[in-house]
mmCIF file of the N, C-alpha and C atoms, coordinates in Angstrom:
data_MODEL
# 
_entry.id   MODEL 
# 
loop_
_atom_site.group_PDB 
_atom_site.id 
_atom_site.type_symbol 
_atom_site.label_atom_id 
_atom_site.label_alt_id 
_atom_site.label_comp_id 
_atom_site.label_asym_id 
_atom_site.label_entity_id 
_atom_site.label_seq_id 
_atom_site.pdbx_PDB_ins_code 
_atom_site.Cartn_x 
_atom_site.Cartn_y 
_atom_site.Cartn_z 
_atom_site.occupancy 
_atom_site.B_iso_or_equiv 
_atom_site.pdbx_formal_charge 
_atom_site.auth_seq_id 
_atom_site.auth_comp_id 
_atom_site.auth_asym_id 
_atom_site.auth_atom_id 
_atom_site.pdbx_PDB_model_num 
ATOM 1   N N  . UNK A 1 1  ? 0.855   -1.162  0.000  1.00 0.00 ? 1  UNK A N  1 
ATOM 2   C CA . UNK A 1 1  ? 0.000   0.000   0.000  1.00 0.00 ? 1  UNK A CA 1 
ATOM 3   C C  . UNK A 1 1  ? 0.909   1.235   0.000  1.00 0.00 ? 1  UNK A C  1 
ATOM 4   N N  . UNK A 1 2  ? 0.342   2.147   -0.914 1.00 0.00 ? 2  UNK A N  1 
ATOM 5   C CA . UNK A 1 2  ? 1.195   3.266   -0.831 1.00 0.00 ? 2  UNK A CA 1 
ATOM 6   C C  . UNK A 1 2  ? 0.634   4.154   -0.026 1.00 0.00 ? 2  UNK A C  1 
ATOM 7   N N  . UNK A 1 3  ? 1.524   5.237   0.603  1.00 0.00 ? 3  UNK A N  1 
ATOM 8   C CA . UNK A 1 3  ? 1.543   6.018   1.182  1.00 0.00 ? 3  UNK A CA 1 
ATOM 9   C C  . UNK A 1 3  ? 0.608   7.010   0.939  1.00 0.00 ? 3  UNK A C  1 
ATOM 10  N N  . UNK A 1 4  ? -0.329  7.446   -0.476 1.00 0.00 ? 4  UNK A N  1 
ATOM 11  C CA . UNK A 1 4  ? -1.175  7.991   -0.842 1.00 0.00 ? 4  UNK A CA 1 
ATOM 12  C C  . UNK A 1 4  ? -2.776  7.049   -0.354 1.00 0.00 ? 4  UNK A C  1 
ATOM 13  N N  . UNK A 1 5  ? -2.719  6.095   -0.503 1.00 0.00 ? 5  UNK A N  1 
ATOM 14  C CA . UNK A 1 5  ? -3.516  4.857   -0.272 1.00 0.00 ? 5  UNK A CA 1 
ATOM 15  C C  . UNK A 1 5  ? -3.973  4.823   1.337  1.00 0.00 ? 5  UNK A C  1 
ATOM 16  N N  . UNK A 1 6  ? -2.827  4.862   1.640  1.00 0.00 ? 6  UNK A N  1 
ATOM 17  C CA . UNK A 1 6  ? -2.685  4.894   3.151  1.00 0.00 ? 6  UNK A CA 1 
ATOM 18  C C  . UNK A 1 6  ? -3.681  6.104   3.799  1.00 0.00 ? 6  UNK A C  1 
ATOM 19  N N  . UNK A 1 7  ? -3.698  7.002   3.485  1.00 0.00 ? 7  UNK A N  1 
ATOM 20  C CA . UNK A 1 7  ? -4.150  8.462   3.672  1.00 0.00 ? 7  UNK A CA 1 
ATOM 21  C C  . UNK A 1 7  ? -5.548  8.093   3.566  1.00 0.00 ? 7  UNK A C  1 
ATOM 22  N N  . UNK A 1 8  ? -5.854  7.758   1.928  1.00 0.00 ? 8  UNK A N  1 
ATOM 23  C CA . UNK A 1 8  ? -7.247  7.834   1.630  1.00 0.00 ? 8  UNK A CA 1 
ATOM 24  C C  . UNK A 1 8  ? -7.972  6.661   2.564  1.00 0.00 ? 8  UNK A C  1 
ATOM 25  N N  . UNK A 1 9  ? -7.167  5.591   2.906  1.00 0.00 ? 9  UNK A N  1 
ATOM 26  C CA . UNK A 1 9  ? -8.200  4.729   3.631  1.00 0.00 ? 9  UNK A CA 1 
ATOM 27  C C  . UNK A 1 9  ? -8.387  5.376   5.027  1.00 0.00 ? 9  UNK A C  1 
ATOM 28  N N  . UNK A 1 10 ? -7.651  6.212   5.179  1.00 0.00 ? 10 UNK A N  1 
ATOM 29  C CA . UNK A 1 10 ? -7.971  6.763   6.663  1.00 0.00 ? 10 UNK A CA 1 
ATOM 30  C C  . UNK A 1 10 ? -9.190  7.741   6.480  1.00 0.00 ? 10 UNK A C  1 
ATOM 31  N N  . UNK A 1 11 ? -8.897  8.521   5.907  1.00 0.00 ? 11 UNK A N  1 
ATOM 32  C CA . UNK A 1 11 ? -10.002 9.501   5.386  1.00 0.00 ? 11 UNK A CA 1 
ATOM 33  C C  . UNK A 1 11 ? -11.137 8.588   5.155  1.00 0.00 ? 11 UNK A C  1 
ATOM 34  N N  . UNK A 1 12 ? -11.271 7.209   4.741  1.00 0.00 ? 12 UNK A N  1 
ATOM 35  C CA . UNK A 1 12 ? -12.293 7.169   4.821  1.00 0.00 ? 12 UNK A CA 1 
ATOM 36  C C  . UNK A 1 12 ? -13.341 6.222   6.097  1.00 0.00 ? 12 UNK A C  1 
ATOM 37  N N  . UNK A 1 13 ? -12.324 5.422   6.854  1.00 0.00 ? 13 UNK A N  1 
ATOM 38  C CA . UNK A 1 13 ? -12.261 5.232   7.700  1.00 0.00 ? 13 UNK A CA 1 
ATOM 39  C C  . UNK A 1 13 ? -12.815 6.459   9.270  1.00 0.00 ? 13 UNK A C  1 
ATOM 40  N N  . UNK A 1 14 ? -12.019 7.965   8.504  1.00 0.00 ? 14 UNK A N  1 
ATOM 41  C CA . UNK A 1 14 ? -12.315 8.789   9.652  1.00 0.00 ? 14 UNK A CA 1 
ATOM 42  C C  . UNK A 1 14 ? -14.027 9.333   8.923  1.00 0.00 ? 14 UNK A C  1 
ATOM 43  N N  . UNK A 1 15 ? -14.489 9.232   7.544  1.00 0.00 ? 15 UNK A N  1 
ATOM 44  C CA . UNK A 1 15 ? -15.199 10.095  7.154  1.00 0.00 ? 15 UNK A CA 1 
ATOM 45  C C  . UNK A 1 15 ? -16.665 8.921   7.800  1.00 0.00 ? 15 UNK A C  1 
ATOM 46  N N  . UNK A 1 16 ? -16.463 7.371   7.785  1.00 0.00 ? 16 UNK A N  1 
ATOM 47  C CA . UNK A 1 16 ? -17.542 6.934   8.148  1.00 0.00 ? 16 UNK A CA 1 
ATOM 48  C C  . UNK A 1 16 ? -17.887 7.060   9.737  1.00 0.00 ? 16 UNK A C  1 
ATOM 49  N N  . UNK A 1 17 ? -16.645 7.653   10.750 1.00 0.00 ? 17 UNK A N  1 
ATOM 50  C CA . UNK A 1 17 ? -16.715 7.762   11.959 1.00 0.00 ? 17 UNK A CA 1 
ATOM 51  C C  . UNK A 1 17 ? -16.509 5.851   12.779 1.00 0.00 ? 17 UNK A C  1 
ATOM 52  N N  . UNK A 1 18 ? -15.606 5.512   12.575 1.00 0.00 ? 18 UNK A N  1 
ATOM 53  C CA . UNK A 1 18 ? -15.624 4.195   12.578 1.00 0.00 ? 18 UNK A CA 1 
ATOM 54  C C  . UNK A 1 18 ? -15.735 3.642   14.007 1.00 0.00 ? 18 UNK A C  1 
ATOM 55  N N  . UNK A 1 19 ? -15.223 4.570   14.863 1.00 0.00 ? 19 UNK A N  1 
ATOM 56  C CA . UNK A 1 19 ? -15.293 4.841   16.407 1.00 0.00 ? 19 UNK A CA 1 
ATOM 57  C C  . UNK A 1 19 ? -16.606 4.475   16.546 1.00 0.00 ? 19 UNK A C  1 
ATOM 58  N N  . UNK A 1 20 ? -17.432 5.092   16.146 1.00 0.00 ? 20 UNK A N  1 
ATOM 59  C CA . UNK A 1 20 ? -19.224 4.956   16.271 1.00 0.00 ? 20 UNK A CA 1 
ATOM 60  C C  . UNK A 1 20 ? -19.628 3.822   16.405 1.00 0.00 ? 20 UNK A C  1 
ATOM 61  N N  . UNK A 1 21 ? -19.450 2.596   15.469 1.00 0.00 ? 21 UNK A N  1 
ATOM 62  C CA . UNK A 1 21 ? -19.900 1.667   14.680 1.00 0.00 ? 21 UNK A CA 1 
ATOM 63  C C  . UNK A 1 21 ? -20.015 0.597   15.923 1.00 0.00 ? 21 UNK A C  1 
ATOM 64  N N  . UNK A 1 22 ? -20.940 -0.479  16.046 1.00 0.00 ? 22 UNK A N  1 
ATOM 65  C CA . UNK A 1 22 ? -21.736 -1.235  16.984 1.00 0.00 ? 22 UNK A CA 1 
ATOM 66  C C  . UNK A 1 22 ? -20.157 -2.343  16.918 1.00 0.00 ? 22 UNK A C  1 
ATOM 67  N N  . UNK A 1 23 ? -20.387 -3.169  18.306 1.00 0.00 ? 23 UNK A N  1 
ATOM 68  C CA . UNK A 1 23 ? -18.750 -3.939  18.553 1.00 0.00 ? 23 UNK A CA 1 
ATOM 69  C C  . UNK A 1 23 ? -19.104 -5.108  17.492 1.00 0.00 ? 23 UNK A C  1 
ATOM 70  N N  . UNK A 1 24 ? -19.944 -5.246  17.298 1.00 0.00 ? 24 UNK A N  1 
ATOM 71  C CA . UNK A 1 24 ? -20.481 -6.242  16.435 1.00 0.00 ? 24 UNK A CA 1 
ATOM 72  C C  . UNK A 1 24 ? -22.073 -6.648  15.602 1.00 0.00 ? 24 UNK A C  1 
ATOM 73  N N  . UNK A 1 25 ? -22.197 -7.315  15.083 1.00 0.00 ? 25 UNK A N  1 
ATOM 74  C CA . UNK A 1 25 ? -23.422 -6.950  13.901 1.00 0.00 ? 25 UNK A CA 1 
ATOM 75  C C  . UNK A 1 25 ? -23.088 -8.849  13.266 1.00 0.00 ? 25 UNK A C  1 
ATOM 76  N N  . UNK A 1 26 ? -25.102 -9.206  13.396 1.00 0.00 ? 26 UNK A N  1 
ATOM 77  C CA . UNK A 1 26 ? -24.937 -10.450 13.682 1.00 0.00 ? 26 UNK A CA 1 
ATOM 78  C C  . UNK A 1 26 ? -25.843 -10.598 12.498 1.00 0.00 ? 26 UNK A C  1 
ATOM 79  N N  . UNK A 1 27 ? -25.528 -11.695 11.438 1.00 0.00 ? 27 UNK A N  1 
ATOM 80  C CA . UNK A 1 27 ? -26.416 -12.084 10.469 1.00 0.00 ? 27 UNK A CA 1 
ATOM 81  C C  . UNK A 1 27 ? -26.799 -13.840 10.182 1.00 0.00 ? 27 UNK A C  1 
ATOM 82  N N  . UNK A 1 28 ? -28.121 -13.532 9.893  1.00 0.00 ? 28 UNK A N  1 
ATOM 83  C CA . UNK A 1 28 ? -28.589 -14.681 9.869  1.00 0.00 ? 28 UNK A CA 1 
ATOM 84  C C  . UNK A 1 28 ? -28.351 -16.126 8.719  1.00 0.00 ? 28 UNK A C  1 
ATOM 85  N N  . UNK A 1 29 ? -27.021 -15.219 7.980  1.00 0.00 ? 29 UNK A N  1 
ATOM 86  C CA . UNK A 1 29 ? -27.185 -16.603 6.404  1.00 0.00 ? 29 UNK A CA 1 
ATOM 87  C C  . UNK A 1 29 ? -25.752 -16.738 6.870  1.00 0.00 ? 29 UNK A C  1 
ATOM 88  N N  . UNK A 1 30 ? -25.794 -18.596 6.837  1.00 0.00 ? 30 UNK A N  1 
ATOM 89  C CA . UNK A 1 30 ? -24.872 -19.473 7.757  1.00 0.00 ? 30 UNK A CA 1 
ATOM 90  C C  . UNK A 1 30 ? -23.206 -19.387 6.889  1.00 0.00 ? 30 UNK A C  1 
ATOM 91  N N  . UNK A 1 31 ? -23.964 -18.958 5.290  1.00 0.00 ? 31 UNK A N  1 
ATOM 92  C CA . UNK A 1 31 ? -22.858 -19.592 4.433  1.00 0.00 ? 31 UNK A CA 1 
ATOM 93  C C  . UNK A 1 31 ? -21.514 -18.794 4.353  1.00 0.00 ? 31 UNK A C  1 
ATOM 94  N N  . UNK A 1 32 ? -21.397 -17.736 5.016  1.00 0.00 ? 32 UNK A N  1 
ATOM 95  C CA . UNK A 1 32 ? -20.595 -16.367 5.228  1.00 0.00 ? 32 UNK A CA 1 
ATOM 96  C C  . UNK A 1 32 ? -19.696 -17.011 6.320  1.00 0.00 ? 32 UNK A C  1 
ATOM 97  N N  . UNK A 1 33 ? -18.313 -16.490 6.604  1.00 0.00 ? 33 UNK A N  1 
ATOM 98  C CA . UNK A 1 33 ? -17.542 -16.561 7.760  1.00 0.00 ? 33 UNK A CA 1 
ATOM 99  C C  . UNK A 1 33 ? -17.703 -15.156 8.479  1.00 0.00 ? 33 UNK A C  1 
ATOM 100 N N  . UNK A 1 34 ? -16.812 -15.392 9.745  1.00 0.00 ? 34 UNK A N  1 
ATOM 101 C CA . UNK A 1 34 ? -17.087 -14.702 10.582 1.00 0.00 ? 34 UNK A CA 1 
ATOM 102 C C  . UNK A 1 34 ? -16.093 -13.418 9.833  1.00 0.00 ? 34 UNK A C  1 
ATOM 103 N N  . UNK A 1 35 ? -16.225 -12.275 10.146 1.00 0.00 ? 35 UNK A N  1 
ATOM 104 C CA . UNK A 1 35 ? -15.092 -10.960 9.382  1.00 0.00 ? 35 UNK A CA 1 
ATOM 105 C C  . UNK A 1 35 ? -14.687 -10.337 10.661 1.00 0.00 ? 35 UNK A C  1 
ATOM 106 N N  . UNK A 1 36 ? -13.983 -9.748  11.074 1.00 0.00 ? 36 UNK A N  1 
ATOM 107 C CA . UNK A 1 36 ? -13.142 -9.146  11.914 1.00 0.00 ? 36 UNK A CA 1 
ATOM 108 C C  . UNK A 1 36 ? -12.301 -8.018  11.247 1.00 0.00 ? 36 UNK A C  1 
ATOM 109 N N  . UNK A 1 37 ? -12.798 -6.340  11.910 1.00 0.00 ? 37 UNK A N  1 
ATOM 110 C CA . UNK A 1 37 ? -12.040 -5.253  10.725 1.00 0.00 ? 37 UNK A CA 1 
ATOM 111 C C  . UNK A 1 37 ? -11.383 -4.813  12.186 1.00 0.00 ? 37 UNK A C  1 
ATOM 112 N N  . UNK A 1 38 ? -9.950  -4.507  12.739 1.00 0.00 ? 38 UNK A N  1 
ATOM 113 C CA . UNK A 1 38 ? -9.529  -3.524  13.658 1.00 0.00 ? 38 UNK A CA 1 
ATOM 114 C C  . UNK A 1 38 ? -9.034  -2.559  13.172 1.00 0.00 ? 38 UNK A C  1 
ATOM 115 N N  . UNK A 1 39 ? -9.677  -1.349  13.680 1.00 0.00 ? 39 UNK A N  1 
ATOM 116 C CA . UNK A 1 39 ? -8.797  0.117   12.950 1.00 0.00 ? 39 UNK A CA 1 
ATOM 117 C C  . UNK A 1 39 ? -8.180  0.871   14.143 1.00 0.00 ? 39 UNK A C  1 
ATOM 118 N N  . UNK A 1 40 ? -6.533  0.910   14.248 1.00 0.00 ? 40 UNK A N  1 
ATOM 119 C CA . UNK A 1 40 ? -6.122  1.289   15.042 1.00 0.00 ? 40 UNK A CA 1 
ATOM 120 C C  . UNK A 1 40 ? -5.541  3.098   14.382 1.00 0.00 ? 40 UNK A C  1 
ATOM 121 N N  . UNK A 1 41 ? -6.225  4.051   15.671 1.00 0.00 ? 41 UNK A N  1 
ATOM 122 C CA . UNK A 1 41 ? -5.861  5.309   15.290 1.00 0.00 ? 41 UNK A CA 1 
ATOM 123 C C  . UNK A 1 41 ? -5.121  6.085   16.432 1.00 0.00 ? 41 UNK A C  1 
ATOM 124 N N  . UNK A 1 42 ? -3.972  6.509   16.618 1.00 0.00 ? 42 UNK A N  1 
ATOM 125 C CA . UNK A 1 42 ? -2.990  6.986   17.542 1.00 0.00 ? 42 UNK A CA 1 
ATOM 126 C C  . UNK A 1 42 ? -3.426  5.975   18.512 1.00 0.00 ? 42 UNK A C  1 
ATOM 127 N N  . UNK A 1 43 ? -3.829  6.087   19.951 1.00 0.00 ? 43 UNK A N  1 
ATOM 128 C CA . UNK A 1 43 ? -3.729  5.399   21.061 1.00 0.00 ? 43 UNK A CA 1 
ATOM 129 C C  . UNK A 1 43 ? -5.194  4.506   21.141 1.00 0.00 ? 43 UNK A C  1 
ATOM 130 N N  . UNK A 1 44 ? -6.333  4.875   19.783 1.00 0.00 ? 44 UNK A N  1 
ATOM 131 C CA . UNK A 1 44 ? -7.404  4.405   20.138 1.00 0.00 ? 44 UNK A CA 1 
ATOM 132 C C  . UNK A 1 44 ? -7.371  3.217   18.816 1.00 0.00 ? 44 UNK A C  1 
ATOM 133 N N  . UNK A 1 45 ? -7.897  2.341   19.580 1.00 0.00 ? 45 UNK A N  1 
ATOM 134 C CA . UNK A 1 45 ? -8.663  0.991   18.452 1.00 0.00 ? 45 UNK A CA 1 
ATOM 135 C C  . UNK A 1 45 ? -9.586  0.863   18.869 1.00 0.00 ? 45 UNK A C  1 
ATOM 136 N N  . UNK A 1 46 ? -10.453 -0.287  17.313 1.00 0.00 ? 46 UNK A N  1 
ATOM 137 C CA . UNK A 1 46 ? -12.139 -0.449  17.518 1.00 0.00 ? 46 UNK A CA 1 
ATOM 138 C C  . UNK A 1 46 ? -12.249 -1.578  16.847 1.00 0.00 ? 46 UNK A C  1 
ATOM 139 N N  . UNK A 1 47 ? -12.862 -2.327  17.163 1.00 0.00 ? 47 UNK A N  1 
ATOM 140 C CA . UNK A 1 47 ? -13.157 -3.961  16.370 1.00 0.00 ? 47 UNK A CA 1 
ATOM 141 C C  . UNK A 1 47 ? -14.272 -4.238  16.425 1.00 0.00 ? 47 UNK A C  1 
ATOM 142 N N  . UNK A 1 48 ? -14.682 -4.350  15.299 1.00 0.00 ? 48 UNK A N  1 
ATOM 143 C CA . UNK A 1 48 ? -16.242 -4.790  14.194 1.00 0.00 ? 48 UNK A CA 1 
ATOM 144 C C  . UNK A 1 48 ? -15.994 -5.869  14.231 1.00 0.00 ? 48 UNK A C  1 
ATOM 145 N N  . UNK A 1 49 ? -17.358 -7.020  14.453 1.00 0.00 ? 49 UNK A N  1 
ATOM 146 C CA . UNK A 1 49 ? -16.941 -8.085  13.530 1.00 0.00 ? 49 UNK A CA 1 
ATOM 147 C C  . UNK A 1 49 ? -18.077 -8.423  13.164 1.00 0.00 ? 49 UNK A C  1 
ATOM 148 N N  . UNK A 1 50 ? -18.433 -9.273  11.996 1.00 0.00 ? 50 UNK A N  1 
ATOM 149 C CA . UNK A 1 50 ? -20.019 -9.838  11.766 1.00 0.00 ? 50 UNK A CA 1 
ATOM 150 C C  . UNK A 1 50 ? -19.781 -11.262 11.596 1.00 0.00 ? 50 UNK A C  1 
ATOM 151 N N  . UNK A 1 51 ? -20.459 -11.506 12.153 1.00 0.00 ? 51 UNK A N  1 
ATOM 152 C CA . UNK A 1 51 ? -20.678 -13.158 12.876 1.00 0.00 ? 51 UNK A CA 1 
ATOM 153 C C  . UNK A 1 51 ? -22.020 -13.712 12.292 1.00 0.00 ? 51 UNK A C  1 
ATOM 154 N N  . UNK A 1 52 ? -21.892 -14.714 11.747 1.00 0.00 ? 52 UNK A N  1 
ATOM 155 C CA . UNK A 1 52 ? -23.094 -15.465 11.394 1.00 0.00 ? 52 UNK A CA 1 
ATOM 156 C C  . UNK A 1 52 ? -23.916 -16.200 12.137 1.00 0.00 ? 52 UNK A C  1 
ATOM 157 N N  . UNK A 1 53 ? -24.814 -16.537 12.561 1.00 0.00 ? 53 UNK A N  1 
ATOM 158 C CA . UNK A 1 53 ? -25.556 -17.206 13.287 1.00 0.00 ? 53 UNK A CA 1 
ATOM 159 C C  . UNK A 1 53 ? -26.892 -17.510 12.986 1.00 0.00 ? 53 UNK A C  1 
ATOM 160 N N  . UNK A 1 54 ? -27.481 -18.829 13.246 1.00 0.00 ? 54 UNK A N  1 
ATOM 161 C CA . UNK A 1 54 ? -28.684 -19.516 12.929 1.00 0.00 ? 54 UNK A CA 1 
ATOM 162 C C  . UNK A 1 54 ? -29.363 -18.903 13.638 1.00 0.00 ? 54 UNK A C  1 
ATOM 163 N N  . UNK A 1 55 ? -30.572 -18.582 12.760 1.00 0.00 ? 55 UNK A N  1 
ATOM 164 C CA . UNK A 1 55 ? -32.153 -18.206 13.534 1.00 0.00 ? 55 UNK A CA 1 
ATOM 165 C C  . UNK A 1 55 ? -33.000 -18.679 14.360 1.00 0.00 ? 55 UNK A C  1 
ATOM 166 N N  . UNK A 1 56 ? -33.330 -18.359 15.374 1.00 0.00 ? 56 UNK A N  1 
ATOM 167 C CA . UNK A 1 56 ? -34.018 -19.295 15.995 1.00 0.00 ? 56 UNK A CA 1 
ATOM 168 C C  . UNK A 1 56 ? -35.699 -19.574 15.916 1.00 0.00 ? 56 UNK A C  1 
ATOM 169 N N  . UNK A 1 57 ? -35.757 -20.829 15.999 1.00 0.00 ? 57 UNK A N  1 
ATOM 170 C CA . UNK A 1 57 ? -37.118 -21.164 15.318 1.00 0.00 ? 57 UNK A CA 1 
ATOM 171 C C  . UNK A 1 57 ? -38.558 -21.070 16.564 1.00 0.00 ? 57 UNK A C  1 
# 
């Protein structure tokens, strides 16, 4: 990744407010793996992940 690259993913990273975003987000179709995003910014990090899980009947 270049150093221009680098920038823009932050920018966009800072433009969605990523700090905000729920610790996790749970969906119901099994066939997906689990995703895990950490965005570390000066002293602060935040970890998303979306996790699949069966519905209950």
């Amino acid at each position: 990744m270049t150093a221009a690259e680098r920038k823009q993913l932050i920018a966009k990273f800072d433009a969605a407010n990523f700090f905000a975003f729920q610790d996790s987000y749970v969906s119901t179709k099994l066939d997906y793996p689990t995703k895990y995003i950490t965005y570390w910014k000066g002293a602060r990090a935040s970890a998303s992940g979306i996790t699949t899980a069966p519905q209950r009947r």
